[in-house]
N, C-alpha and C positions, 0 to 999 in steps of 0.2 A: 538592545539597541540595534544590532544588525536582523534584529526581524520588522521593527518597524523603518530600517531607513529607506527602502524602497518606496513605501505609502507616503512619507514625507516627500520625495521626490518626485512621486507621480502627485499629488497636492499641491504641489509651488508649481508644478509644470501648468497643473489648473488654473489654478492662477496669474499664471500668467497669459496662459490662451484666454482668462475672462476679460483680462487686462485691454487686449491686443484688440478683442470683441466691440467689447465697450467703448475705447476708446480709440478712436486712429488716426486724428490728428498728428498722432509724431510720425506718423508714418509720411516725412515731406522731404522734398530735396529743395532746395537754393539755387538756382543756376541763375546764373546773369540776372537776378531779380524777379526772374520768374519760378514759381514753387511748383513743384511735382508730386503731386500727391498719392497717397494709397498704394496699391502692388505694385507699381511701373518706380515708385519713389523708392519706398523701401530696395527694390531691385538693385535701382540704380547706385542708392548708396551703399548695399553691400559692395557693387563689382565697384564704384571706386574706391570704397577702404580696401577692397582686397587687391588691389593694384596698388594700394599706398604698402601694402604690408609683403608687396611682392618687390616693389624699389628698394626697401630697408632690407629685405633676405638678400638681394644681389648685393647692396651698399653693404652687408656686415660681411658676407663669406669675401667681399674685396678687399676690405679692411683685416681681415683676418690672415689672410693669404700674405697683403703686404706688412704687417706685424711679424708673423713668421719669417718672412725673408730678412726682414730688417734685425730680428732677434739674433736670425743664425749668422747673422754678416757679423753684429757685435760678438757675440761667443765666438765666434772663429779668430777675431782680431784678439780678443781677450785671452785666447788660447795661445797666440801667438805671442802676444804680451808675455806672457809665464813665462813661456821658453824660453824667449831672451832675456828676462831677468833671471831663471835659471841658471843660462849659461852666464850671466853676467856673474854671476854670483859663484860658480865653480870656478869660473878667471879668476875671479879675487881670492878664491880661498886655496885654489892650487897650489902658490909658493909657502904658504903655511902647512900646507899637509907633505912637503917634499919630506920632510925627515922620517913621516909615520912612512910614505911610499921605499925608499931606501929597504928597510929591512923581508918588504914584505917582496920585493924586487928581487933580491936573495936568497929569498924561499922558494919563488917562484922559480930562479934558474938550477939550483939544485934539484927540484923535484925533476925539472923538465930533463936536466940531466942524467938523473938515476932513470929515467924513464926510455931515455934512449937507449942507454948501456943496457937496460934490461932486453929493447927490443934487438938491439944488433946482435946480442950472445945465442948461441946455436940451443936451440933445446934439447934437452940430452934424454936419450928415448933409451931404455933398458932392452 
């Protein structure tokens, strides 16, 4: 297959140059009810579809641009959302963890205290 798809593609291209040969009627423009015919037509219609397909590339990278800003504004509020339902929710559950905090409050002063005592005492050098 990829030895002949080349010859296929130069074949339809022929075909289409017989097309275009042959027949050139489509080759017209419309303007205000006057028709434009032949290579000045055809011209013409490409530069204005390629001016239509140049307002859709400015129209879509605008649209895109303000999609992006509008997304990041939601996600950033959304972010914000969490956090304060985070913290809303560690207020609520604070005075039910005060029992578990008690003992571990106590561990933590004694360590901090052996840890003193350790650094005030003289090191004892032989």
């Amino acid at each position: 297959m990829k030895k002949f798809a080349p010859y296929i593609i130069l074949f339809l291209f022929a075909l289409l140059l017989w097309g275009i040969a042959t027949d050139a009627d489509f080759m017209t423009l419309n303007i205000d009810g006057e028709e434009v015919g032949g290579p000045l037509g055809a011209f013409l219609g490409m530069i204005f579809a390629g001016g239509g397909m140049l307002i859709a590339a400015v129209v879509m990278l605008v649209v895109a641009i303000v999609l992006a800003v509008v997304f990041a504004g939601v996600g950033v509020i959304l972010l914000g959302a969490l956090c304060v339902a985070a913290a809303a929710l560690a207020l609520a559950i604070s005075p039910l963890l005060l029992p578990l905090l008690v003992p571990v409050a106590i561990i933590w002063f004694l360590v901090a205290r052996s840890r003193k005592a350790r650094l005030a005492a003289p090191a004892v050098s032989a």
